[in-house]
C-alpha positions in Angstrom: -4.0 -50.1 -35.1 -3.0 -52.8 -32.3 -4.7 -52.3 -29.2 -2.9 -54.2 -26.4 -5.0 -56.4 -24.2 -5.1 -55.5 -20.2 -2.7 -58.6 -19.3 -0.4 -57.3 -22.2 0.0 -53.4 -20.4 0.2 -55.2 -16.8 3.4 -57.4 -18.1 4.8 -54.8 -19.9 4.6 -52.8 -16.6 6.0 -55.4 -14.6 9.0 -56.0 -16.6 9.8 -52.7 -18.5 7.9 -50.3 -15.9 6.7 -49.1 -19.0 5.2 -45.0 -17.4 3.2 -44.9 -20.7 1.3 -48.3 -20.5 1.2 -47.4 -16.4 -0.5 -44.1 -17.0 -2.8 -45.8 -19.4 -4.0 -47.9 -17.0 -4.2 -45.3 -14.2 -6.2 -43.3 -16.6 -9.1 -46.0 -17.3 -9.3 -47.2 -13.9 -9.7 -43.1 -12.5 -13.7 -43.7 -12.6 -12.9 -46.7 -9.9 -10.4 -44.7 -7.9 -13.0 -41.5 -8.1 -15.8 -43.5 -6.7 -14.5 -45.0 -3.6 -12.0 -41.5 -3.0 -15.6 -40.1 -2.9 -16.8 -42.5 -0.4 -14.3 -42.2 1.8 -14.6 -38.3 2.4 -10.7 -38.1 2.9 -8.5 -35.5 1.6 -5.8 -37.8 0.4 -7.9 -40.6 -0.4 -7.7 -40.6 -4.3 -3.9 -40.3 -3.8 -3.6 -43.1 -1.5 -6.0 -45.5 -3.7 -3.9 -44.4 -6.8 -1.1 -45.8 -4.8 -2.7 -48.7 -4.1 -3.4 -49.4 -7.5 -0.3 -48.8 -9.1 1.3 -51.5 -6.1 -1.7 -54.3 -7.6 -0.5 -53.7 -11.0 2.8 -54.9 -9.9 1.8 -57.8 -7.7 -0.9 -59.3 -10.0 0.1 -62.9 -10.6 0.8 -62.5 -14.5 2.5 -65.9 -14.1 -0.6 -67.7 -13.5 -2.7 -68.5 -16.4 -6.2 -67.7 -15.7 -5.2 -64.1 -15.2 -4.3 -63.9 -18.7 -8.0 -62.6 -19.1 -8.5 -59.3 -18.4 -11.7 -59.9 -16.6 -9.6 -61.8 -13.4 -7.4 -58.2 -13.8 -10.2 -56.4 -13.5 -11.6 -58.3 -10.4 -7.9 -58.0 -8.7 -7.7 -54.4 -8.8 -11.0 -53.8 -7.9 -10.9 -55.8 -4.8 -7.6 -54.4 -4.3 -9.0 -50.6 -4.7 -12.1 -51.9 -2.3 -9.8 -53.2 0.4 -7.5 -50.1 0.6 -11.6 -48.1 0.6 -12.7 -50.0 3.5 -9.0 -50.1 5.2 -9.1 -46.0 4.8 -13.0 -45.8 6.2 -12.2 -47.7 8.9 -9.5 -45.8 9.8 -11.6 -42.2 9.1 -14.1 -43.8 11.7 -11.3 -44.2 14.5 -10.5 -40.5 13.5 -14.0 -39.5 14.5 -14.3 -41.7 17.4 -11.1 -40.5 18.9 -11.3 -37.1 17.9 -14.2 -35.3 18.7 -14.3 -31.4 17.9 -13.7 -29.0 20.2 -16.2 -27.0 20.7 -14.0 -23.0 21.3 -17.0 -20.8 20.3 -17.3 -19.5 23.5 -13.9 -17.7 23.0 -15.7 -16.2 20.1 -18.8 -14.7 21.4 -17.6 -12.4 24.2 -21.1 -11.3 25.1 -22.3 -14.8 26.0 -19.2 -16.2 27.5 -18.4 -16.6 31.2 -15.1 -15.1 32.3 -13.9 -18.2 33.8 -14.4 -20.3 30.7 -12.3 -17.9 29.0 -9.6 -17.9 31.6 -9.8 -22.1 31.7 -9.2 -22.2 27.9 -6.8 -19.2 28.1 -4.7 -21.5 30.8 -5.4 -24.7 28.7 -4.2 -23.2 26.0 -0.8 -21.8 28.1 0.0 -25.9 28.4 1.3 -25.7 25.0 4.2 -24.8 23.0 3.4 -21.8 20.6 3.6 -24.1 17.3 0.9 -26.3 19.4 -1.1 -24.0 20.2 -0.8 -22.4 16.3 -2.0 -25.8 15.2 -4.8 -25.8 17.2 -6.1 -22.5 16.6 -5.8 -23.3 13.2 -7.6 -26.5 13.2 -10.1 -25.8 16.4 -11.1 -22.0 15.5 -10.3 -21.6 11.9 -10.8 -24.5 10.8 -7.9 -25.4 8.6 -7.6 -28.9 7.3 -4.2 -30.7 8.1 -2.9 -30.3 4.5 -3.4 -26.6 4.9 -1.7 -26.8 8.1 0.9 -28.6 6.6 2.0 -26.1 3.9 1.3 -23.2 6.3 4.6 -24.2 8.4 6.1 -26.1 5.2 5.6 -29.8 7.0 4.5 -32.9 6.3 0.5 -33.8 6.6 1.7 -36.6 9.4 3.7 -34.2 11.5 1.2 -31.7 11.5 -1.4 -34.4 12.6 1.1 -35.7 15.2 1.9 -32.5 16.8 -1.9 -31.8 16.9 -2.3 -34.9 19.1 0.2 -34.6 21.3 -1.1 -31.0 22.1 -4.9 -32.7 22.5 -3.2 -35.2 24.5 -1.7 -32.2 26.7 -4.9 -30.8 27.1 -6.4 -33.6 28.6 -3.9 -34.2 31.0 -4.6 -31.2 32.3 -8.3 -31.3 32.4 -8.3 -34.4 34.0 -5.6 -33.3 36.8 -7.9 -29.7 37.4 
């Protein structure tokens, strides 16, 4: 049986957008994909580096010669996968910087909490619209990830983020002006 070469499945992708030969590929390149998903600590990282890959398989330079061995292939979509790795751990580090957690648990321990904590985050909490404020006791005291958050109120992962944010933002402002 013919086995086709790497260049042979990348041009057959490229001009056919041949799904078989595509989810060949995707399939023998999943340990690559796996390993830096797994580095990143995202929850949509393997989906985003699969994306990545399958947009290198259609911009390697099939027209240049060299890359008519697989082992220039190979070194394009890995530095491809590694680029979108450290574009999406740079990008998890802002998260972190930016975002520290909030720390509610003195809303959860009435014996140990001070009545006028509990009326400051009560009134901090009052700043913002009840899907806000749903978002953020879901994220802050329950501890929901965004995708669960997301399918919770049947919206996208970005608009769940977004509307967290702007309710952070919110309670900031008012911090700051108290």
């Amino acid at each position: 049986m013919y086995k086709k070469t790497l260049f042979e499945l990348v041009k057959t992708i490229q001009t056919k957008g041949n799904e078989n030969a595509m989810l060949k590929l995707i399939k023998e390149f999943q340990p690559l994909i796996k390993k830096y998903s797994y580095l990143v600590d995202y929850e949509n990282s393997e989906s985003e580096l699969t994306l990545t890959f399958i947009k290198t398989l259609y911009k390697i330079p099939i027209n240049n010669p060299k890359f008519k061995q697989d082992k220039y292939i190979i070194s394009y979509i890995n530095k491809s996968i590694r680029n979108k790795y450290i574009y999406l751990s740079k990008n998890r580090n802002k998260i972190y910087y930016y975002e520290s957690p909030i720390n509610l648990d003195i809303t959860q321990t009435p014996y140990q909490t001070n009545i006028g904590n509990k009326l400051f985050i009560n009134d901090l909490l009052l700043t913002l619209t009840k899907r806000e404020r749903e978002i953020i006791n879901l994220k802050y005291f329950k501890e929901y990830s965004d995708i669960e958050i997301s399918k919770k109120f049947g919206i996208s992962r970005q608009a769940a983020n977004k509307t967290k944010n702007i309710a952070i933002t919110k309670m900031r402002k008012y911090i700051l002006s108290n």
